[in-house]
PDB file of N, CA, C and O in Angstrom, chain B, residues numbered from 101:
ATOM      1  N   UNK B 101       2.353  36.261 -28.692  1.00  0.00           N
ATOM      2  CA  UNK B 101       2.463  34.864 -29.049  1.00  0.00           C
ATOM      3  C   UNK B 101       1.129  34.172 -28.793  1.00  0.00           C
ATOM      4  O   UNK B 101       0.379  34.401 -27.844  1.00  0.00           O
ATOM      5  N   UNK B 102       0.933  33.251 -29.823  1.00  0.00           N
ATOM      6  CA  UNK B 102      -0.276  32.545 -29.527  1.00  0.00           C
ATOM      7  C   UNK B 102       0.110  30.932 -29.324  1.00  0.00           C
ATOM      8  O   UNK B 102       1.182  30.396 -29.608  1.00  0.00           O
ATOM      9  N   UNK B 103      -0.896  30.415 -28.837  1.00  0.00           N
ATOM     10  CA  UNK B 103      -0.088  28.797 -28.366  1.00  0.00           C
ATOM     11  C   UNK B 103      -1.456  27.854 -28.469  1.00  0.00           C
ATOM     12  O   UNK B 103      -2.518  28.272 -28.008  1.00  0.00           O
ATOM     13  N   UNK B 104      -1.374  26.793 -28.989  1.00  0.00           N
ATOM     14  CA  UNK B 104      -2.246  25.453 -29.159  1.00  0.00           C
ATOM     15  C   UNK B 104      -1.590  24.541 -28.406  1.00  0.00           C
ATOM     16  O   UNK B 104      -0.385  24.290 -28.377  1.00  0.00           O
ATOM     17  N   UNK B 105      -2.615  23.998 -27.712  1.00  0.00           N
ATOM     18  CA  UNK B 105      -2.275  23.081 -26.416  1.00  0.00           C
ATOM     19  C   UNK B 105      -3.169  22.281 -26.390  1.00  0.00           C
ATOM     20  O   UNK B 105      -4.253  22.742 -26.029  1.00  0.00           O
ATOM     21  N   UNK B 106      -3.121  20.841 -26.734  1.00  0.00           N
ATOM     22  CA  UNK B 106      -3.453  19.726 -26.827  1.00  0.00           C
ATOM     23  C   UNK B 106      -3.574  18.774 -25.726  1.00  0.00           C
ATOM     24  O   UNK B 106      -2.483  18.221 -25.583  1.00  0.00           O
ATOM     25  N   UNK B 107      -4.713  18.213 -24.619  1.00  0.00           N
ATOM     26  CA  UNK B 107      -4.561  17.970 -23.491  1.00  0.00           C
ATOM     27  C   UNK B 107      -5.535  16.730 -23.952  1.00  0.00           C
ATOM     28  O   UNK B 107      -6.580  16.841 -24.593  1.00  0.00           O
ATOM     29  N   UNK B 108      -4.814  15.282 -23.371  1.00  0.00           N
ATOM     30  CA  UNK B 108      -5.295  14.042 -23.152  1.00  0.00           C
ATOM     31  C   UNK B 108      -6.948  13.963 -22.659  1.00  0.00           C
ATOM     32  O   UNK B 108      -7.137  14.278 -21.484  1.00  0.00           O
ATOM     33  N   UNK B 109      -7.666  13.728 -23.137  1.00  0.00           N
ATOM     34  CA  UNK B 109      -9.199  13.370 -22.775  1.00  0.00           C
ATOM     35  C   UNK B 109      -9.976  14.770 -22.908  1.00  0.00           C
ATOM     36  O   UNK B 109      -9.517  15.855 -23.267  1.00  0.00           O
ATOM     37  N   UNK B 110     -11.161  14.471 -22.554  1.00  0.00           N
ATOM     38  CA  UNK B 110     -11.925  15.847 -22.519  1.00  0.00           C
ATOM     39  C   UNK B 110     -12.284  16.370 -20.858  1.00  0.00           C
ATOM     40  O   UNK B 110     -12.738  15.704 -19.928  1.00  0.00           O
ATOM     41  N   UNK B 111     -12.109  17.013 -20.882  1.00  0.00           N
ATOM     42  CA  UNK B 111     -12.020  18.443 -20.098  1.00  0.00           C
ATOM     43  C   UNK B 111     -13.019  18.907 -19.504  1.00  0.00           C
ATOM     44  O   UNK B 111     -13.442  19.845 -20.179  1.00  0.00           O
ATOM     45  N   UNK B 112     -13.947  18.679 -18.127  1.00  0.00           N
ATOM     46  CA  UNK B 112     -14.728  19.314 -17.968  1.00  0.00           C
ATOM     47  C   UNK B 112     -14.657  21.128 -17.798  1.00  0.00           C
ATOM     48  O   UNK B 112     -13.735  21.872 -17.464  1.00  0.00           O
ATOM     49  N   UNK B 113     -16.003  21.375 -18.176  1.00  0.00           N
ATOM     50  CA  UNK B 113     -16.095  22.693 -17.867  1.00  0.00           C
ATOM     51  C   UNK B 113     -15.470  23.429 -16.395  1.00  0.00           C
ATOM     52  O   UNK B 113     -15.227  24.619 -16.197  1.00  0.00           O
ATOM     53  N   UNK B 114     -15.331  22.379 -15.562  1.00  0.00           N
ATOM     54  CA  UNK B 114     -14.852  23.099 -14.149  1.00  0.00           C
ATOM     55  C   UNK B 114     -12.738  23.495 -14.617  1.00  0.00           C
ATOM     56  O   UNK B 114     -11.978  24.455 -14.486  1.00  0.00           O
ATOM     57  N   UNK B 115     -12.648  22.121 -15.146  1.00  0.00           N
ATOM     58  CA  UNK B 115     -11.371  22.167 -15.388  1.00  0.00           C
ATOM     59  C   UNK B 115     -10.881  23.276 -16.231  1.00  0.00           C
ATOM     60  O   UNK B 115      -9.950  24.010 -15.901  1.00  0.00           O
ATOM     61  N   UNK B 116     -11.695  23.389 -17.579  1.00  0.00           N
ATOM     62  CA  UNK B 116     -11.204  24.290 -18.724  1.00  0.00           C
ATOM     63  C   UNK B 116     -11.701  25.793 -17.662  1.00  0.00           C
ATOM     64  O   UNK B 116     -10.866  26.675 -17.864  1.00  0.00           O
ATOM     65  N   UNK B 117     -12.510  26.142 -16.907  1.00  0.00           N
ATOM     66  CA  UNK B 117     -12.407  27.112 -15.954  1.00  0.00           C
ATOM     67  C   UNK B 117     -11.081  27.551 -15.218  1.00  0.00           C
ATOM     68  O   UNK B 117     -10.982  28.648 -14.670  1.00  0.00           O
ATOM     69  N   UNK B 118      -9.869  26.427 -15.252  1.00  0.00           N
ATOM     70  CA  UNK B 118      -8.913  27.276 -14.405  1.00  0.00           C
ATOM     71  C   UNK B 118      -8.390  27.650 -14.951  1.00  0.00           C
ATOM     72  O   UNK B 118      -7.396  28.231 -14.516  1.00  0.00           O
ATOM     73  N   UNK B 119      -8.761  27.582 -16.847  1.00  0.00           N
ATOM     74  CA  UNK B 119      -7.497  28.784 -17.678  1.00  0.00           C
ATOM     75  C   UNK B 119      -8.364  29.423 -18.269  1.00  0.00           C
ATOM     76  O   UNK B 119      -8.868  28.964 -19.294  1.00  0.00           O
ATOM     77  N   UNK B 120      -8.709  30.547 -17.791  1.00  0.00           N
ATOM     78  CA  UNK B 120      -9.814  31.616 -18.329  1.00  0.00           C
ATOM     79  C   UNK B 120      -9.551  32.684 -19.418  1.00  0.00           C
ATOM     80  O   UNK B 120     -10.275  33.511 -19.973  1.00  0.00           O
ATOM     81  N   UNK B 121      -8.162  32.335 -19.521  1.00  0.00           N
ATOM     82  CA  UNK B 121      -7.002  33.095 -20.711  1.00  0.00           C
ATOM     83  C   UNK B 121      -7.030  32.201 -22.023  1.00  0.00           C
ATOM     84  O   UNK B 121      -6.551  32.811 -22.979  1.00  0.00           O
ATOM     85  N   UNK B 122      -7.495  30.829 -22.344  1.00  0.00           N
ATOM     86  CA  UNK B 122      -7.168  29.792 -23.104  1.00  0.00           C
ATOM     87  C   UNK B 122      -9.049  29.759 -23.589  1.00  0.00           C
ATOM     88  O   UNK B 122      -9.893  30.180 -22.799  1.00  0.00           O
ATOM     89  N   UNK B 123      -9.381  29.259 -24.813  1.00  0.00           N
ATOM     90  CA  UNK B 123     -10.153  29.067 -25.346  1.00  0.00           C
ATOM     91  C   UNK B 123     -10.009  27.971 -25.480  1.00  0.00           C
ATOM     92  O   UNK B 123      -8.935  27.474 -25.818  1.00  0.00           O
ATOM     93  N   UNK B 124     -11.242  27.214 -25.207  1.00  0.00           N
ATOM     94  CA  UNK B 124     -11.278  25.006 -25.297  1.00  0.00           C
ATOM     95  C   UNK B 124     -11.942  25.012 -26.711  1.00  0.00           C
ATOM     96  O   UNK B 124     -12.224  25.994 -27.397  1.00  0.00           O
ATOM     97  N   UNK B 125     -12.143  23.572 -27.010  1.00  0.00           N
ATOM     98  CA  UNK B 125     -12.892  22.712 -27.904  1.00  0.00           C
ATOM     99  C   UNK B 125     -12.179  21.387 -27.694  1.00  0.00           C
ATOM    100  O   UNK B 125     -10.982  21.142 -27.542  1.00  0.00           O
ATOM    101  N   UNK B 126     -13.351  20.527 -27.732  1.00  0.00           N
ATOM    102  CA  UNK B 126     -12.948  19.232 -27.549  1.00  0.00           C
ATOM    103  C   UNK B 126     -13.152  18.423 -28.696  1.00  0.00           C
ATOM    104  O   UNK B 126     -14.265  18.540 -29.208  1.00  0.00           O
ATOM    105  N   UNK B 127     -12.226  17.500 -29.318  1.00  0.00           N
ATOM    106  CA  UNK B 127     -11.701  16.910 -30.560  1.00  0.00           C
ATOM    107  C   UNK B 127     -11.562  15.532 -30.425  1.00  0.00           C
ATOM    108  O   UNK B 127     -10.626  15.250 -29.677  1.00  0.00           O
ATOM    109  N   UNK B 128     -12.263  14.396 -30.960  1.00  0.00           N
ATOM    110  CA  UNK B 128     -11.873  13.481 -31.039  1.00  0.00           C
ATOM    111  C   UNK B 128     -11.907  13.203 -28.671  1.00  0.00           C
ATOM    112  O   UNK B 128     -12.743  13.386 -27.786  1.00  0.00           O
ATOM    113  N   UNK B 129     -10.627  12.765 -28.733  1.00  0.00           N
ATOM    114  CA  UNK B 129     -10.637  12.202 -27.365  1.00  0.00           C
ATOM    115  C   UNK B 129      -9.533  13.107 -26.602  1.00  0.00           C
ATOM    116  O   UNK B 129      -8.989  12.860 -25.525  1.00  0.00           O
ATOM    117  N   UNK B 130      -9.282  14.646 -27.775  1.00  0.00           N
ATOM    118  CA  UNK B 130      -8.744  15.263 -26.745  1.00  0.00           C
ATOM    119  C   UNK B 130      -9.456  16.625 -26.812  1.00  0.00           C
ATOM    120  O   UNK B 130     -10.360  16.994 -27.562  1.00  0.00           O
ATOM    121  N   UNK B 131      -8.626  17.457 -25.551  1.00  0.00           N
ATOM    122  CA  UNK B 131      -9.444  18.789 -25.668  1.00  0.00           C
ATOM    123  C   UNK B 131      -8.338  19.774 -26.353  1.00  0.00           C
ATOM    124  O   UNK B 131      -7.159  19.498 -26.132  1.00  0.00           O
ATOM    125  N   UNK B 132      -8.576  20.668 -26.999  1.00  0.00           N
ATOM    126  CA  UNK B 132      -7.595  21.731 -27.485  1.00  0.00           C
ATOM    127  C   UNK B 132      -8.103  23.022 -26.721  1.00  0.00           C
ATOM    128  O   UNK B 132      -9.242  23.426 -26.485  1.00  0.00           O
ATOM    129  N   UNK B 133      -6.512  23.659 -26.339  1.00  0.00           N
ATOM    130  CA  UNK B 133      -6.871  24.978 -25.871  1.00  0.00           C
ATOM    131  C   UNK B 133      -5.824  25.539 -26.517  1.00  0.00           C
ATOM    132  O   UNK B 133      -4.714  25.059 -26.748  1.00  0.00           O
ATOM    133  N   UNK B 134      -6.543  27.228 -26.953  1.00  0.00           N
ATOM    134  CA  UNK B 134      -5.530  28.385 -27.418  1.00  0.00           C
ATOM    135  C   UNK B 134      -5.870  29.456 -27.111  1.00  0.00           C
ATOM    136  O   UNK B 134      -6.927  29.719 -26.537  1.00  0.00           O
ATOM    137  N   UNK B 135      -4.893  30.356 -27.500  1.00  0.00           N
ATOM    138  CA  UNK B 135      -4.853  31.478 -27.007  1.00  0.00           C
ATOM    139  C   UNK B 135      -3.611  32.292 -26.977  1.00  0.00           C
ATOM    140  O   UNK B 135      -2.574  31.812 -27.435  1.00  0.00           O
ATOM    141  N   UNK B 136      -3.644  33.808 -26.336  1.00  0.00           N
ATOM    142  CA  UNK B 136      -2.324  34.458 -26.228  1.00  0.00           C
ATOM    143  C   UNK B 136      -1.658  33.982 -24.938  1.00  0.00           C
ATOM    144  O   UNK B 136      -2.286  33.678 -23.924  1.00  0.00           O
ATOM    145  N   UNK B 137      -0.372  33.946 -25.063  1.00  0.00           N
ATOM    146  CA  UNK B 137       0.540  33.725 -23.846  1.00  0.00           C
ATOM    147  C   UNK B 137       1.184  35.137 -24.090  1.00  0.00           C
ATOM    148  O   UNK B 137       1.441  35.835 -25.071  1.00  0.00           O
ATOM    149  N   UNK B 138       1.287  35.201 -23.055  1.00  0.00           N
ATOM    150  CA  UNK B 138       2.007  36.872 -22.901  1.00  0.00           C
ATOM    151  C   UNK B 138       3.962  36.700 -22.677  1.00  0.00           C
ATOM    152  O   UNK B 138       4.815  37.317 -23.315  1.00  0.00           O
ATOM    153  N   UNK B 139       4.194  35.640 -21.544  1.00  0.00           N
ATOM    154  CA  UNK B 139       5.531  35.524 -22.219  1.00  0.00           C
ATOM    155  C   UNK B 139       6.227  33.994 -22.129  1.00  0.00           C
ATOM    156  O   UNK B 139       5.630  33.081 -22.700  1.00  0.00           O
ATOM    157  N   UNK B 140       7.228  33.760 -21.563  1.00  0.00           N
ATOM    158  CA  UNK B 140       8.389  32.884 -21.142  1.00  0.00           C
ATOM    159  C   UNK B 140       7.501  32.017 -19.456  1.00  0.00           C
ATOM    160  O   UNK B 140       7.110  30.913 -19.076  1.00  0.00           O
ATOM    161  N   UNK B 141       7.570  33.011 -19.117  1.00  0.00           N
ATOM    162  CA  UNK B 141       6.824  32.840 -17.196  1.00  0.00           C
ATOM    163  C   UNK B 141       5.401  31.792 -17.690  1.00  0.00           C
ATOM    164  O   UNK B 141       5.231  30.579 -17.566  1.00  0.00           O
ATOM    165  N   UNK B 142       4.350  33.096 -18.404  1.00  0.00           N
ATOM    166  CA  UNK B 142       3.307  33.029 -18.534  1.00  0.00           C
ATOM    167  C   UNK B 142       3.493  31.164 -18.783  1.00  0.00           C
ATOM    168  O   UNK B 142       3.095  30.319 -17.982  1.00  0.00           O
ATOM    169  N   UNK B 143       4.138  30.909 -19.994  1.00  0.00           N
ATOM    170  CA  UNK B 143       3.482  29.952 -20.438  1.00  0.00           C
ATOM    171  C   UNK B 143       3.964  28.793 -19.574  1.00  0.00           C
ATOM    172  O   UNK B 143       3.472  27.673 -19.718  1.00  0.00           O
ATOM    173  N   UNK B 144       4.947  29.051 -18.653  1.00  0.00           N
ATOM    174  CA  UNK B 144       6.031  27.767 -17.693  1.00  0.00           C
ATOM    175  C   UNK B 144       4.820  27.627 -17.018  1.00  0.00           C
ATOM    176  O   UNK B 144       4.355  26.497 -16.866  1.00  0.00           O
ATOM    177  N   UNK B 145       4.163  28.749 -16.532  1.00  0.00           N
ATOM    178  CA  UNK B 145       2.581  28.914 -15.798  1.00  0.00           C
ATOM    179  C   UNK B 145       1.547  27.350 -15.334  1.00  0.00           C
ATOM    180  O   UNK B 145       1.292  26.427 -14.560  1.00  0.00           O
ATOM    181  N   UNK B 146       1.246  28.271 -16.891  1.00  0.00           N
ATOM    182  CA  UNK B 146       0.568  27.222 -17.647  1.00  0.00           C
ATOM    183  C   UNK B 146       0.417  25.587 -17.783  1.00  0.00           C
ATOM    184  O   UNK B 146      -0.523  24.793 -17.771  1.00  0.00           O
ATOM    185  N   UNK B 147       2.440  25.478 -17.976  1.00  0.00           N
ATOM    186  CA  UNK B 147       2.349  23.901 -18.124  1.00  0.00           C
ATOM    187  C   UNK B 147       2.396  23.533 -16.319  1.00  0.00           C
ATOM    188  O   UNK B 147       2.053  22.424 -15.910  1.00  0.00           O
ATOM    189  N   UNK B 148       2.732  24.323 -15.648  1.00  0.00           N
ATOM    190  CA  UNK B 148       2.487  23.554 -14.032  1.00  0.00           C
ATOM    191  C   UNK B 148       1.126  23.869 -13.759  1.00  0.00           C
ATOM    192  O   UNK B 148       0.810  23.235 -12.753  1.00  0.00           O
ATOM    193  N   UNK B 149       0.089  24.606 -14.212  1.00  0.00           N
ATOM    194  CA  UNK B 149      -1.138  24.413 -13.535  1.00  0.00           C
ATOM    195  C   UNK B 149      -1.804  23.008 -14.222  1.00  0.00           C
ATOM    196  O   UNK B 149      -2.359  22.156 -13.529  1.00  0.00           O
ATOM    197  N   UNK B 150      -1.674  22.917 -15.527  1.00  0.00           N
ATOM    198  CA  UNK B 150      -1.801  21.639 -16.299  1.00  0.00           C
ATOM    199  C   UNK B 150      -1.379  20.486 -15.429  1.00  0.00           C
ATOM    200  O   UNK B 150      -2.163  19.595 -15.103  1.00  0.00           O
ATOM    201  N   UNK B 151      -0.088  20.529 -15.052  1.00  0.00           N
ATOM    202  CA  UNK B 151       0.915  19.521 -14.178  1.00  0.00           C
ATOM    203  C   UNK B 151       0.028  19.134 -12.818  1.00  0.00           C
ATOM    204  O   UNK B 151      -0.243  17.966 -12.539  1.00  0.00           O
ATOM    205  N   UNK B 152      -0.431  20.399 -11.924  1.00  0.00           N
ATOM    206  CA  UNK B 152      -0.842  20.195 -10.697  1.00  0.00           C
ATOM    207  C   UNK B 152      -2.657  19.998 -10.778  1.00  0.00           C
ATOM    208  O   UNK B 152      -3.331  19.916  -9.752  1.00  0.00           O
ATOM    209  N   UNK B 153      -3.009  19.967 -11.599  1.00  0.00           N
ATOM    210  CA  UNK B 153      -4.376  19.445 -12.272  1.00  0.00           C
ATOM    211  C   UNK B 153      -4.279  17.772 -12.701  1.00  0.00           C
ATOM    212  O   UNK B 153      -5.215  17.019 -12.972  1.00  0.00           O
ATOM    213  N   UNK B 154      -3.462  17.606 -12.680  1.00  0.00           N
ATOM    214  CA  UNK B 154      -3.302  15.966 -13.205  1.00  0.00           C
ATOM    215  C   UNK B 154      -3.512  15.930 -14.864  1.00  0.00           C
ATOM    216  O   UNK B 154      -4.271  15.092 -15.352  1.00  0.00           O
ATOM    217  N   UNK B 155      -2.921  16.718 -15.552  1.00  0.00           N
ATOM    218  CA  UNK B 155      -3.523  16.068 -17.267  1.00  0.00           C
ATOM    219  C   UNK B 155      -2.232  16.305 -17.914  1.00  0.00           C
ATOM    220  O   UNK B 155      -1.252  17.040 -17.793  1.00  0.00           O
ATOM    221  N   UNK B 156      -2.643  15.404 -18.617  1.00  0.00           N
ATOM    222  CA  UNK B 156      -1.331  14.942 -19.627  1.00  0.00           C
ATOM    223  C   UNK B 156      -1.750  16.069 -20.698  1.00  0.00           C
ATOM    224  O   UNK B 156      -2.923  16.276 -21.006  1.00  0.00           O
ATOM    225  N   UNK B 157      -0.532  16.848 -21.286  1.00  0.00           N
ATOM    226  CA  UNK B 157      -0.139  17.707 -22.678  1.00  0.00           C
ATOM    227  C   UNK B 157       0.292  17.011 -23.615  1.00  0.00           C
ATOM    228  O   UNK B 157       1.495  16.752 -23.578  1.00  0.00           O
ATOM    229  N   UNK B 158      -0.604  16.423 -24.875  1.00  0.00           N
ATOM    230  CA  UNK B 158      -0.224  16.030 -25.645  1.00  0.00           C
ATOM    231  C   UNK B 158       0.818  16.209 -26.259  1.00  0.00           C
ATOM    232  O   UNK B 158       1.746  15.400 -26.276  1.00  0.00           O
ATOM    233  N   UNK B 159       0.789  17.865 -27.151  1.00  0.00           N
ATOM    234  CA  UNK B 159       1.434  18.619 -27.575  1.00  0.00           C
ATOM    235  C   UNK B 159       1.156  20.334 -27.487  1.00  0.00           C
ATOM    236  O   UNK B 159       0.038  20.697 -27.122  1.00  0.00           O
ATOM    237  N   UNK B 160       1.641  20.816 -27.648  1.00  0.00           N
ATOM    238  CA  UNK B 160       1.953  22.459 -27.597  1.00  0.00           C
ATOM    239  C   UNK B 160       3.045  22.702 -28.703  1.00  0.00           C
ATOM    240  O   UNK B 160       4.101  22.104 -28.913  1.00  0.00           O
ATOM    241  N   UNK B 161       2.519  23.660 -29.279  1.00  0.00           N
ATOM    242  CA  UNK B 161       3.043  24.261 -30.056  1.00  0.00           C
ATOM    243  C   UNK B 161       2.282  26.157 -30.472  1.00  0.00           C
ATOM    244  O   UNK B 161       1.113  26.538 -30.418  1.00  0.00           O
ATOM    245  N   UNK B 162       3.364  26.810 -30.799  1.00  0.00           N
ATOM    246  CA  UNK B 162       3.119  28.094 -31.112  1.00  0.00           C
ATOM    247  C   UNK B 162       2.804  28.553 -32.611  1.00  0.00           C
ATOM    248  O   UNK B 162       3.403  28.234 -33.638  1.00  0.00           O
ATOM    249  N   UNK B 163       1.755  29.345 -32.459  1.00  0.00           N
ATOM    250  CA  UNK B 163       0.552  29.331 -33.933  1.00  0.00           C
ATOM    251  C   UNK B 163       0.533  30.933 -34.374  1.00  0.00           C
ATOM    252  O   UNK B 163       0.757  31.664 -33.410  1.00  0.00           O
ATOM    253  N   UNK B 164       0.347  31.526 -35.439  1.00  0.00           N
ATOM    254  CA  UNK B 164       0.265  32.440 -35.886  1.00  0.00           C
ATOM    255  C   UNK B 164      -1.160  33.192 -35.123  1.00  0.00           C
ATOM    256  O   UNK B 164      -2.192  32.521 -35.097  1.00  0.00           O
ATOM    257  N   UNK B 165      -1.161  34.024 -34.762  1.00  0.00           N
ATOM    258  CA  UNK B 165      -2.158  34.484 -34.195  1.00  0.00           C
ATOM    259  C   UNK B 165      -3.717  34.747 -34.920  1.00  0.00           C
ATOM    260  O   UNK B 165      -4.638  35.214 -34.250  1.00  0.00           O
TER     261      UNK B 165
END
């Protein structure tokens, strides 16, 4: 599975560092990250390291690889 994840503002490099699995680019006034999620866990992961980082998830959604 692959996943696009849309995160409120831009993103420093230290930040986009704690998902070393996710590929950034920053858009307009947000940052996009994608990449493979491996499963169910992986991606619950994901949205609590987002959570305990302080940033808002625009949207997420799952993308053809």
């Amino acid at each position: 599975m692959h996943y696009e994840i849309r995160v409120e503002g831009q993103m420093s490099r230290t930040l986009t560092a704690a998902f070393p699995e996710l590929k950034s680019c920053i858009v307009a006034e947000q940052t996009w990250m994608f990449g493979p999620v491996t499963d169910e866990g992986h991606l619950y992961g994901l949205l609590a390291r987002f959570q305990s980082l302080g940033l808002h998830v625009v949207e997420m959604r799952q993308t053809a690889s």
